[in-house]
N, C-alpha and C positions, 0 to 999 in steps of 0.2 A: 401728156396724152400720147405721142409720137411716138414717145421711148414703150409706152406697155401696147401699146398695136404693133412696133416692132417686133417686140417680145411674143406675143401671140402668135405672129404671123411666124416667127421662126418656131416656136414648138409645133404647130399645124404641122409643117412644111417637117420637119423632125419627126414629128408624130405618124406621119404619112408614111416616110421615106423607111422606119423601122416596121411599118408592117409586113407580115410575112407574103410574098409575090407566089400566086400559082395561079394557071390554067384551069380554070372554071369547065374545061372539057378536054383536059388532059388527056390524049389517046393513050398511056400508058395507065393509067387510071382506069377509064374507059374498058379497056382489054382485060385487066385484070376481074373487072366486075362485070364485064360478058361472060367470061370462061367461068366464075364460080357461079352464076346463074344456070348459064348451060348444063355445069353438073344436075344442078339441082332441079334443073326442069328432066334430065335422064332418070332421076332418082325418081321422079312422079312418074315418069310415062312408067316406072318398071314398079310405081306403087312399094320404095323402100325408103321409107320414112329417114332410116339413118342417113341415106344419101341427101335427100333435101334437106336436111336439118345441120350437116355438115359446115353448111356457109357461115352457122352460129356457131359454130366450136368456141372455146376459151373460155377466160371466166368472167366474163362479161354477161349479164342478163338479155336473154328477149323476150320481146312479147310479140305476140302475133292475135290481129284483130280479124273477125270473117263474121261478118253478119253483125249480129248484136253478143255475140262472144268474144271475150277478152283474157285471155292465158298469156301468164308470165312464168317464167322460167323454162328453159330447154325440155329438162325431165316433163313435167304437165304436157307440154306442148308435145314433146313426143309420145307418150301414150297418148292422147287425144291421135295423133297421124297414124300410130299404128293400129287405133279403134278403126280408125274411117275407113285405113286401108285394107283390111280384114277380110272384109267381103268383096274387094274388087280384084281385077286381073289386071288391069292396065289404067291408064289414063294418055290422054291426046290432047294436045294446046299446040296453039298456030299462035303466035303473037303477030298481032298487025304493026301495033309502035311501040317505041322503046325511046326513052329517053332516059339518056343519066346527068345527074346536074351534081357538079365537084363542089360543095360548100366550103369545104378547107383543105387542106395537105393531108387530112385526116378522116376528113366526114363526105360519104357521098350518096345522094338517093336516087336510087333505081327507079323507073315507072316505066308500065307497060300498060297494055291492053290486047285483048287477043280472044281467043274461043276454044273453047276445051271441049272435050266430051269425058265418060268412062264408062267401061266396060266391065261387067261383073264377073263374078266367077262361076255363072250359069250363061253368061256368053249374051249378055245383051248388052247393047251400048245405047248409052241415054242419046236425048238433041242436042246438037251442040249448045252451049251457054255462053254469054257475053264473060270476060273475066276482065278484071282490072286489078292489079297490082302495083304495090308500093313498097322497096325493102328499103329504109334506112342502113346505110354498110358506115361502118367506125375501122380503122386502122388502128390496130393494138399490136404490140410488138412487133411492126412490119407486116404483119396480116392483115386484109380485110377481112369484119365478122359484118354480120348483121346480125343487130340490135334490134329491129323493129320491123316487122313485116305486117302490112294488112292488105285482106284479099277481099273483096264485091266481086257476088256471082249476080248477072243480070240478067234473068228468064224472059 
């Protein structure tokens, strides 16, 4: 009985020791996936679908969930941003909190929360609205993409 508790206890302790070690809030991480957000919140205030949608390049799938709507793949998901965007002249979001949480050397999810408005193209701007975001971001070739983005608007 000694000998297979030793045994055990050495694979644990092996098993542990081979897992891969990273920073659960990696500031290089972190910075990477502020700057491709940033892009992508200028692409919204400037209402250019290709700019926020850029963060998904590759060939990897997203999907993107807002309300009780659920679109997969880039193309859908971009025509859907270039419908909404259509009619308006701008958009404005303030984010109050941000959090990024590094799940692996690979995998990390964005959240935010904040208040946005927009502005049409007959020059009115709504009330501000609560907004909550979540982008799953994956590292493919050296790139962060996101994979999975959902947005709640809270009136």
């Amino acid at each position: 009985m000694r000998v297979a508790a030793a045994v055990m206890t050495c694979a644990a302790v092996l098993a542990a020791a081979c897992q891969p070690r990273f920073d659960p809030e990696d500031p290089a991480i972190v910075a990477a996936l502020d700057s491709i957000v940033q892009s992508a919140m200028e692409g919204a205030r400037n209402v250019d679908a290709d700019r926020v949608l850029a963060m998904a390049a590759g060939e990897g799938e997203l999907t993107f969930i807002t309300g009780d709507v659920l679109l997969s793949g880039l193309e859908p998901i971009r025509t859907q941003f270039r419908s909404t965007y259509a009619g308006l002249a701008s958009q404005q979001q303030t984010v109050y909190e941000k959090r990024v949480r590094v799940l692996s050397p690979d995998v990390a999810i964005v959240m935010a929360v904040g208040e946005g408005t927009y502005t049409d193209k007959a020059g009115w701007t709504s009330d501000p609205v609560g907004i909550g975001t979540t982008i799953v971001f994956v590292r493919e070739g050296g790139q962060w993409r996101a994979r999975h983005a959902h947005q709640s608007i809270a009136f």
